[in-house]
Backbone as ProteinMPNN parsed JSONL, in Angstrom:
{"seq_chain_A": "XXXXXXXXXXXXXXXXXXXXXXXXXXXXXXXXXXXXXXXXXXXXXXXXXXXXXXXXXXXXXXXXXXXXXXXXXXXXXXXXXXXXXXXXXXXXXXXXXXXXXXXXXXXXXXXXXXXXXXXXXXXXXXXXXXXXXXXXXXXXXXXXXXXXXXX", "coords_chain_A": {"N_chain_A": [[-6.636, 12.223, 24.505], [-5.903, 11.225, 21.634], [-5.217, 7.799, 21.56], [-5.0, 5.782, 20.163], [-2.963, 5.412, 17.307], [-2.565, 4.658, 14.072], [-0.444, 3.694, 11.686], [0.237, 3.569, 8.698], [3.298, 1.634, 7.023], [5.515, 1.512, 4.401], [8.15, 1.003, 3.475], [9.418, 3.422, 2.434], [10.456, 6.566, 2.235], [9.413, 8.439, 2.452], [7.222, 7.267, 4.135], [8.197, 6.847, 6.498], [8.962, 9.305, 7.613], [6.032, 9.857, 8.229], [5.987, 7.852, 10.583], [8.167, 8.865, 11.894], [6.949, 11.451, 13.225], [4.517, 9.864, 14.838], [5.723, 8.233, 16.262], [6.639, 10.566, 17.738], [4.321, 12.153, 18.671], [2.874, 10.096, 20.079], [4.841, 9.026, 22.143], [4.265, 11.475, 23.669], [2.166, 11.512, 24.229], [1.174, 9.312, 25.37], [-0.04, 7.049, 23.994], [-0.446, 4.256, 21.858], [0.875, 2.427, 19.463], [-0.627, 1.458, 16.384], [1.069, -0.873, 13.426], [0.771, -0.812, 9.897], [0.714, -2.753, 6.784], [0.586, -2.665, 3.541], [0.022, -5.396, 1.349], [-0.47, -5.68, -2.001], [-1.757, -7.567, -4.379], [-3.083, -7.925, -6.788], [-3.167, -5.629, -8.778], [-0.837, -5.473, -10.099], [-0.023, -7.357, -11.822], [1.093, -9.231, -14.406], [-0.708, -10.956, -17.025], [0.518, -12.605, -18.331], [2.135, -13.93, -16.725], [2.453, -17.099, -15.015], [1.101, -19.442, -12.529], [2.964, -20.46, -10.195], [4.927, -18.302, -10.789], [3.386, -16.381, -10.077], [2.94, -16.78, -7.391], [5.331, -16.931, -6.27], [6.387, -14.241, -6.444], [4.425, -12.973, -4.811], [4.985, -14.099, -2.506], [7.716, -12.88, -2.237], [6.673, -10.357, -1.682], [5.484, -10.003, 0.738], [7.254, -11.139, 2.356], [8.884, -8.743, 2.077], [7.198, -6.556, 3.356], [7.11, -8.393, 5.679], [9.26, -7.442, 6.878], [9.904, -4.828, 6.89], [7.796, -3.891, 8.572], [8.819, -5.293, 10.969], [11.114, -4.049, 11.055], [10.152, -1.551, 11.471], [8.849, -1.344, 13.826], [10.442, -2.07, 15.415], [12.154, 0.205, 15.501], [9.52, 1.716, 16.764], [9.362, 0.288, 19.409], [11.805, 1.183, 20.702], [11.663, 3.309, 21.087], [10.391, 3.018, 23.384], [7.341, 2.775, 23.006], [4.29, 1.827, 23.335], [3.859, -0.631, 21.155], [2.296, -2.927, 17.93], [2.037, -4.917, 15.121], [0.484, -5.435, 11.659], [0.347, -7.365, 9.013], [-1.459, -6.89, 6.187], [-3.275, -8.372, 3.487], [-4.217, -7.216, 0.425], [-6.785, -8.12, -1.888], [-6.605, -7.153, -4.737], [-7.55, -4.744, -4.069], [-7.626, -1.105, -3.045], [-4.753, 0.379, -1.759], [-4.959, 2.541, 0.072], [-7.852, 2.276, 0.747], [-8.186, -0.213, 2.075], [-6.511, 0.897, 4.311], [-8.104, 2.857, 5.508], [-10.521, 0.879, 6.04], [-9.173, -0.493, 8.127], [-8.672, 1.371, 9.911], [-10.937, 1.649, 11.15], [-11.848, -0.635, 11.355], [-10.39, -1.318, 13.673], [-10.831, 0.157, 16.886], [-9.031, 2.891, 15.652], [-7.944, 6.087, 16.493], [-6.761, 8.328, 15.4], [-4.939, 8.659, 12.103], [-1.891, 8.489, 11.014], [0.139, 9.689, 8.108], [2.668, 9.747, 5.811], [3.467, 11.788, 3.608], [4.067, 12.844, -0.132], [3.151, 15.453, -1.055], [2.095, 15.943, -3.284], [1.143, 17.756, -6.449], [-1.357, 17.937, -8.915], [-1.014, 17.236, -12.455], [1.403, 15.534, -11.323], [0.066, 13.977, -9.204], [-2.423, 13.35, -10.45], [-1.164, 10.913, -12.591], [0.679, 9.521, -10.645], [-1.101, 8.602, -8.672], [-2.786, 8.478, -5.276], [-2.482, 7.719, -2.243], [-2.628, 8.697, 0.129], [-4.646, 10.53, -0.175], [-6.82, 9.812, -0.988], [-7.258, 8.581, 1.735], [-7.347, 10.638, 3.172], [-9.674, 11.573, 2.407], [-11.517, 9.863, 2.723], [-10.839, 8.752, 5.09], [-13.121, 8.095, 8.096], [-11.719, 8.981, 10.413], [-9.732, 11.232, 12.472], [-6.711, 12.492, 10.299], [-3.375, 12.827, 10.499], [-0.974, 14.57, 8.368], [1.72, 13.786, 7.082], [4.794, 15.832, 5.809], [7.815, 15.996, 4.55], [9.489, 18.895, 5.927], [11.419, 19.975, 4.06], [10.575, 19.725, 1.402], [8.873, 21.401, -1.13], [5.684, 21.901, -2.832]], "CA_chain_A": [[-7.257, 12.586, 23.247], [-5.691, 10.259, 21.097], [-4.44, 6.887, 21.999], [-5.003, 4.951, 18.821], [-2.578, 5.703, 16.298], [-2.641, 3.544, 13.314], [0.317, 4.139, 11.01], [0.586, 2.472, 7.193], [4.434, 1.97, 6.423], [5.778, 0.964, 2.919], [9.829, 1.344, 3.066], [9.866, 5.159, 1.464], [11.468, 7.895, 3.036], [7.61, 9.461, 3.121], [6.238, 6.431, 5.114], [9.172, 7.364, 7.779], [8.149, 10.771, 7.893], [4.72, 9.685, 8.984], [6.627, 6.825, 11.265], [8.883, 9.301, 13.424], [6.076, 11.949, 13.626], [3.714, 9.387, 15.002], [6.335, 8.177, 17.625], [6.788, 11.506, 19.06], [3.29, 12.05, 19.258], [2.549, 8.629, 20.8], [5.078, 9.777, 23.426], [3.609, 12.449, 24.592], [0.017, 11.632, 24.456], [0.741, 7.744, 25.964], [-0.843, 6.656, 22.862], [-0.277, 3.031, 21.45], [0.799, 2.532, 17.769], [-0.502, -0.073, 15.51], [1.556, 0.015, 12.464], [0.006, -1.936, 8.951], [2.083, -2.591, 5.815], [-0.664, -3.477, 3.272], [0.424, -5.79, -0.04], [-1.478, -5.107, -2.717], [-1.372, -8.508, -5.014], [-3.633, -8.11, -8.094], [-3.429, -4.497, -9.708], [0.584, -5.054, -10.969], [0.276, -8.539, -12.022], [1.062, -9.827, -15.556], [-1.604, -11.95, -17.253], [1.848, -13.673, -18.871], [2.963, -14.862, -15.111], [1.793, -18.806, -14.639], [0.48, -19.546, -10.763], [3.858, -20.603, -9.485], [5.42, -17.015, -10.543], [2.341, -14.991, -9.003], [3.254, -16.761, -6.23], [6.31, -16.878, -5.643], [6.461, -12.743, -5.877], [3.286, -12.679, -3.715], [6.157, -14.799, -1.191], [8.562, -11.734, -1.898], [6.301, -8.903, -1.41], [4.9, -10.822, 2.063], [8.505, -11.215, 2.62], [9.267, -7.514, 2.305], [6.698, -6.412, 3.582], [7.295, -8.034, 6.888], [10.715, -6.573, 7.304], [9.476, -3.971, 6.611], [6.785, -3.787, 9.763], [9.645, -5.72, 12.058], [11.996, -2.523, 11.735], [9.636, -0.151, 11.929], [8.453, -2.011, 15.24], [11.819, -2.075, 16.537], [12.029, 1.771, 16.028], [8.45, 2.209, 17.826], [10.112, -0.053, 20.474], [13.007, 1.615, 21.383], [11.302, 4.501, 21.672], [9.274, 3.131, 24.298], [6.176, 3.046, 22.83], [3.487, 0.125, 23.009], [2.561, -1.129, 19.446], [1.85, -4.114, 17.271], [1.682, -4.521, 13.683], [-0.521, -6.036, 10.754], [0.557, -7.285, 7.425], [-2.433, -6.688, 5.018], [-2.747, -8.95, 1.697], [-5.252, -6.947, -0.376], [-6.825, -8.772, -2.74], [-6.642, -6.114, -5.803], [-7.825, -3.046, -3.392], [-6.481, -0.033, -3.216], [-3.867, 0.354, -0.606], [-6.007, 3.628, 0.751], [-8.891, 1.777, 1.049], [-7.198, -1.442, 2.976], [-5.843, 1.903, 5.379], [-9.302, 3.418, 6.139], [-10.687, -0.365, 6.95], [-7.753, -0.754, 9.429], [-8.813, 2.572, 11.139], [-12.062, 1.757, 11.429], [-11.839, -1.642, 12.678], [-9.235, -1.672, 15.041], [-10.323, 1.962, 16.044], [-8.083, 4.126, 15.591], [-8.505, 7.459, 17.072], [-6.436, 9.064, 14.255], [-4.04, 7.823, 11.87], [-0.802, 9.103, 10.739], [0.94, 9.22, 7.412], [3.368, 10.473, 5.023], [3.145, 12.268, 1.641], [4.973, 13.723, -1.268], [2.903, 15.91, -1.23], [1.853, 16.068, -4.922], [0.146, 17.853, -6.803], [-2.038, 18.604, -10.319], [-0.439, 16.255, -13.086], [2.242, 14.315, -10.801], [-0.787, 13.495, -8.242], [-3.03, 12.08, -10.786], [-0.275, 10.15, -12.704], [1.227, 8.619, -9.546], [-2.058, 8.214, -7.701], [-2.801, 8.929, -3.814], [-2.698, 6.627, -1.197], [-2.703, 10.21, 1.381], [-5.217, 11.585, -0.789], [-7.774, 8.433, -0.261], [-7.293, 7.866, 3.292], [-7.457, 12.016, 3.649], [-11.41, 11.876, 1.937], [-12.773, 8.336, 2.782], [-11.456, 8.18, 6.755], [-13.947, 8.344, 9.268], [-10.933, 9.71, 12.132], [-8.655, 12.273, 11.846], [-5.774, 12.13, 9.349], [-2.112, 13.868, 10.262], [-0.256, 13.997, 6.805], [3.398, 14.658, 7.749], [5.188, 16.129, 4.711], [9.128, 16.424, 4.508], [9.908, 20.078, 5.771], [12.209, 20.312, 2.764], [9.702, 19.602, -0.395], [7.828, 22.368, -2.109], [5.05, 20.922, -3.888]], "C_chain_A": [[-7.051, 11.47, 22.23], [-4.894, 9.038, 21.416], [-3.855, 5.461, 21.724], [-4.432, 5.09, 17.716], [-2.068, 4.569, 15.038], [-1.724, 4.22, 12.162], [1.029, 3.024, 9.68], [2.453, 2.667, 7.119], [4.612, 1.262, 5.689], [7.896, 0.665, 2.752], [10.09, 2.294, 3.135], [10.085, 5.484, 2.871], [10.411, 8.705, 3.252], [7.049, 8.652, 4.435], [7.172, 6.701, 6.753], [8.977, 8.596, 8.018], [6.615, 10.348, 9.297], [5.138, 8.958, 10.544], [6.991, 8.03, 12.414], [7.725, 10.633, 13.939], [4.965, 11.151, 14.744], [4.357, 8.584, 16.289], [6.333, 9.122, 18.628], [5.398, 11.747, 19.343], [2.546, 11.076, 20.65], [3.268, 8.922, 22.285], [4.913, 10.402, 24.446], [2.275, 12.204, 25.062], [0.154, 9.861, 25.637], [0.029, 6.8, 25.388], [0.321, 5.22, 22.308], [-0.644, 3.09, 19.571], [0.418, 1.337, 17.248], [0.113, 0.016, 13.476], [0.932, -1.296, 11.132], [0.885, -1.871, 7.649], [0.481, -3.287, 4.733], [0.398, -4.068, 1.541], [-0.247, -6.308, -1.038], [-0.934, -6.202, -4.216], [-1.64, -8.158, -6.483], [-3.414, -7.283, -8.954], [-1.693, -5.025, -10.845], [0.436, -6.616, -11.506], [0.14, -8.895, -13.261], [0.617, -11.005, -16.15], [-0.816, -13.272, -17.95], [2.756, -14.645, -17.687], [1.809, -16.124, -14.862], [1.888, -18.527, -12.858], [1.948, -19.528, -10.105], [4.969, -19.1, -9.485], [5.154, -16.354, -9.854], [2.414, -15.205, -7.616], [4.035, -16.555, -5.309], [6.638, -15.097, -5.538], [5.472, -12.31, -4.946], [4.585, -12.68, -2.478], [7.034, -13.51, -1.181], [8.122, -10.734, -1.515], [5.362, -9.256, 0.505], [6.45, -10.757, 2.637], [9.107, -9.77, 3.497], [8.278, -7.156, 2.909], [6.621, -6.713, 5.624], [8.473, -7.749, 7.641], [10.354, -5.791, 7.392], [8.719, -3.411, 8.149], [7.93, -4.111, 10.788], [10.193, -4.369, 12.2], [11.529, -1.255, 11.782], [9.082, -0.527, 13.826], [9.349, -2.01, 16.315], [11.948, -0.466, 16.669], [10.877, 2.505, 16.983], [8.8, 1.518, 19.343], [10.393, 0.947, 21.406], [12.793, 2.676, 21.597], [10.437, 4.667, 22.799], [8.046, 3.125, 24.776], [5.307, 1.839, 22.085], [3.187, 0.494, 21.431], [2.775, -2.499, 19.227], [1.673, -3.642, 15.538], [0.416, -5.43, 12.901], [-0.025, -5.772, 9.276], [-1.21, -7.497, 6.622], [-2.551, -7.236, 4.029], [-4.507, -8.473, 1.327], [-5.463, -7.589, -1.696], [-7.63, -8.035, -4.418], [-7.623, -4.577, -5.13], [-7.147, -2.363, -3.504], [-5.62, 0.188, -1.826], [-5.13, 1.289, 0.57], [-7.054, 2.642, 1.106], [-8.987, 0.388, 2.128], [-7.068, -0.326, 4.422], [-7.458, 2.435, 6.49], [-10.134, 2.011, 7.075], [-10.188, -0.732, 8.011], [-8.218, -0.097, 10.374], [-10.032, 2.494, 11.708], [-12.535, 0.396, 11.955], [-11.284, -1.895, 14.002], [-9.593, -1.269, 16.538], [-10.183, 2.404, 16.497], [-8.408, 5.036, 15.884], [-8.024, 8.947, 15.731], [-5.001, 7.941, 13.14], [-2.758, 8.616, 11.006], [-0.229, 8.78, 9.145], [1.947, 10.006, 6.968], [3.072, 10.37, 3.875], [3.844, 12.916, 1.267], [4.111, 14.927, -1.293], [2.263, 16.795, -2.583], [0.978, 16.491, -5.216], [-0.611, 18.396, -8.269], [-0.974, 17.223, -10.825], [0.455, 14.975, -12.419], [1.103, 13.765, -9.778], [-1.974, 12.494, -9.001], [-1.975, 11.149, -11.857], [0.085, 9.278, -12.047], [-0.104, 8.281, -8.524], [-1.59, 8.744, -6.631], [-3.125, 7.823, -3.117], [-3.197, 7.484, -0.192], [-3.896, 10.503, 0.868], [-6.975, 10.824, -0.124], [-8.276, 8.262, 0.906], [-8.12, 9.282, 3.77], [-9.229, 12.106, 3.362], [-12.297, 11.188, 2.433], [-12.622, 8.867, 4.767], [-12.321, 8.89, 7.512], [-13.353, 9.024, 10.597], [-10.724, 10.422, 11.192], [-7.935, 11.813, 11.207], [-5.009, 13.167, 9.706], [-1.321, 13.45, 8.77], [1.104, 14.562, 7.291], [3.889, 14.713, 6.644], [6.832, 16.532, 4.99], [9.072, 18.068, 4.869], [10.305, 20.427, 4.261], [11.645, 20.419, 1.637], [8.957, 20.926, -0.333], [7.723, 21.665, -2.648], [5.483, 20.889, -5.391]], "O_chain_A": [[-8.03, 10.772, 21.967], [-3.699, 9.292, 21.567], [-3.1, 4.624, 22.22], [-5.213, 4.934, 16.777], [-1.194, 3.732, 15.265], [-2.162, 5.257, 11.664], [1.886, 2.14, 9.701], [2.897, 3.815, 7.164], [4.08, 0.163, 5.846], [8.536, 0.14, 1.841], [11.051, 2.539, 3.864], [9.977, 5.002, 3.999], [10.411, 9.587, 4.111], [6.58, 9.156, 5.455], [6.668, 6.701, 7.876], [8.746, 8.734, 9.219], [6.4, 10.496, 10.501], [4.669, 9.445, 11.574], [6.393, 8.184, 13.479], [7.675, 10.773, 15.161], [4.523, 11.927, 15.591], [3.636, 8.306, 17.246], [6.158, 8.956, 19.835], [5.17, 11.506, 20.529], [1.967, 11.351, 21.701], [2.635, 9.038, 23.334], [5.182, 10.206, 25.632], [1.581, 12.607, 25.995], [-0.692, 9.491, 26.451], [-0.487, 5.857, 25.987], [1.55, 5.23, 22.375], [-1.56, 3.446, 18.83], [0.972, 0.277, 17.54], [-0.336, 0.736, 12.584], [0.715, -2.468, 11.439], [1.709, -0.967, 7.512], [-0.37, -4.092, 5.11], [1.167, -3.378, 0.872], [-0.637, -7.471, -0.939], [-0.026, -5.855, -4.971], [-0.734, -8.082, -7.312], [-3.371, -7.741, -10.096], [-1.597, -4.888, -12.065], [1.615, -6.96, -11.434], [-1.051, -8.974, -13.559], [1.253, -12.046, -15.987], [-1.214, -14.428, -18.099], [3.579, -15.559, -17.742], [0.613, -16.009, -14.591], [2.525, -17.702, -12.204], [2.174, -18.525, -9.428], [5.661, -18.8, -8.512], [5.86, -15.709, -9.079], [2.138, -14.375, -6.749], [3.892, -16.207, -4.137], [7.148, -14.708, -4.487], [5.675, -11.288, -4.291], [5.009, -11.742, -1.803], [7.128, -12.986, -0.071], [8.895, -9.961, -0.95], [4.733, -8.4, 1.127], [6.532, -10.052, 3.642], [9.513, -9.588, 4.645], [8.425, -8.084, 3.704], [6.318, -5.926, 6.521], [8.591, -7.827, 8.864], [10.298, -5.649, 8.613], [9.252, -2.469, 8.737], [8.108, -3.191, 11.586], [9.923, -3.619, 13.137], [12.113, -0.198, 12.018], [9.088, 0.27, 14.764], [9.218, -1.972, 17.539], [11.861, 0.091, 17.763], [11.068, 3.477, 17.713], [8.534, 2.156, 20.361], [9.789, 1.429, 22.364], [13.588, 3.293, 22.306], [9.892, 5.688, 23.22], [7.564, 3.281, 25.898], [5.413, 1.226, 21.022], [2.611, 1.391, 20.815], [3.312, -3.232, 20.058], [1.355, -2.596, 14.971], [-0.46, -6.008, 13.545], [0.05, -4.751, 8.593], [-1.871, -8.52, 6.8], [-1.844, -6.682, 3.187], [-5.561, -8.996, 1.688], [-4.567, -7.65, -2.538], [-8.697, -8.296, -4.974], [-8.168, -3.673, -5.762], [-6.033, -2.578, -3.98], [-6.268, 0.07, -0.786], [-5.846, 0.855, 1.472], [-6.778, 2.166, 2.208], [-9.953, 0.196, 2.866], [-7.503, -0.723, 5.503], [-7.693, 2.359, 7.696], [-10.333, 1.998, 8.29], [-10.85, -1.332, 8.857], [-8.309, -0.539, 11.519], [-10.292, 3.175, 12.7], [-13.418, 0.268, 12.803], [-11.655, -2.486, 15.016], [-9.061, -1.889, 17.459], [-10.669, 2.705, 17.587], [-9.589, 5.16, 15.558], [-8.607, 9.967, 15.365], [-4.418, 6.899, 13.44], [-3.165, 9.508, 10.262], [-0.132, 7.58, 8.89], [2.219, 10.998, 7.644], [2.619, 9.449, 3.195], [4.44, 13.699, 2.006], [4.838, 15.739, -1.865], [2.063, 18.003, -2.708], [-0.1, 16.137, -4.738], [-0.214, 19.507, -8.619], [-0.364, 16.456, -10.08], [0.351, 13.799, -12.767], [1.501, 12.64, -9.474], [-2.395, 11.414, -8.588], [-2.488, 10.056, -11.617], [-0.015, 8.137, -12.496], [0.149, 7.598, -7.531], [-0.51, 9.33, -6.553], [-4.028, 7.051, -3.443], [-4.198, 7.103, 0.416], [-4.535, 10.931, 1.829], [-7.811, 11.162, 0.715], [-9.418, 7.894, 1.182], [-9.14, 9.279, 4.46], [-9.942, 12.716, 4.158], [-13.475, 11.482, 2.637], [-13.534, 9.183, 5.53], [-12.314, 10.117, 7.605], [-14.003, 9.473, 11.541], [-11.029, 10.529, 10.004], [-8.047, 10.588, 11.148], [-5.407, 14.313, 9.501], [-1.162, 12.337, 8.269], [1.346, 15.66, 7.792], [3.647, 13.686, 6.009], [7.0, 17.495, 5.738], [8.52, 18.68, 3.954], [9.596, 21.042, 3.464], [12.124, 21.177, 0.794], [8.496, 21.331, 0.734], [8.527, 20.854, -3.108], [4.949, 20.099, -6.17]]}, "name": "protein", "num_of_chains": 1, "seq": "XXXXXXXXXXXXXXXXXXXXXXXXXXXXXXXXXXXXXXXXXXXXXXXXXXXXXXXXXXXXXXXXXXXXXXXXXXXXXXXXXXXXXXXXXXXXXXXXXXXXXXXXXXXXXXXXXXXXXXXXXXXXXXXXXXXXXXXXXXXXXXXXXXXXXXX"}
């Protein structure tokens, strides 16, 4: 059924949610993960930062970013389970929108994430990356949500 699982991770303690859900799946099904870290240059950037600043945090968030993918790679590893990753440098997109592209080039059969689950005032405040991916993609979408949270 599915054997394409395409899984965004960021660091958070949500994007690991999505992460170990998307292993055990992968497990069972014999499904191959591709996992994408996307870094999203233009939206936070201060019109007071000269070229050699914007760059050099571009270099840190490229940096993090592929730590970031390495140890999630080592956890899809060791669990046994083929994948590959993809660092992303969006060039002022929205993360979501970077995610759905991914799934639809690669493609993905479904794609996995994690969410806070947010919602009414803290959802539009903090934006949706889940919310995005959940309307625009063309596959399925699992949203794995902490047991523990009430919205």
């Amino acid at each position: 059924m599915y054997q394409h699982l395409l899984v965004p991770v960021d660091g958070s303690e949500t994007a690991r949610w999505g992460l170990n859900e998307a292993i055990k799946l992968a497990g069972r099904l014999g499904a191959h993960i591709r996992l994408i870290h996307v870094v999203n240059k233009l939206p936070w950037v201060s019109p007071r930062l000269s070229g050699p600043a914007v760059q050099e945090l571009i270099d840190q968030l490229r940096g993090s970013g592929e730590s970031i993918l390495h140890d999630s790679l080592t956890a899809v590893r060791t669990a046994g389970i083929p994948a590959d990753s993809r660092l992303i440098e969006a060039l002022g997109a929205e993360v979501g929108e970077c995610i759905v592209q991914q799934a639809a080039s690669w493609p993905a059969d479904l794609i996995v994430c994690g969410t806070h689950g947010r919602r009414g005032v803290r959802r539009v405040l903090m934006g949706s990356d889940a919310e995005y991916v959940l309307r625009r993609s063309s596959v399925p979408v699992l949203m794995v949500r902490d047991a523990g949270l009430s919205g």
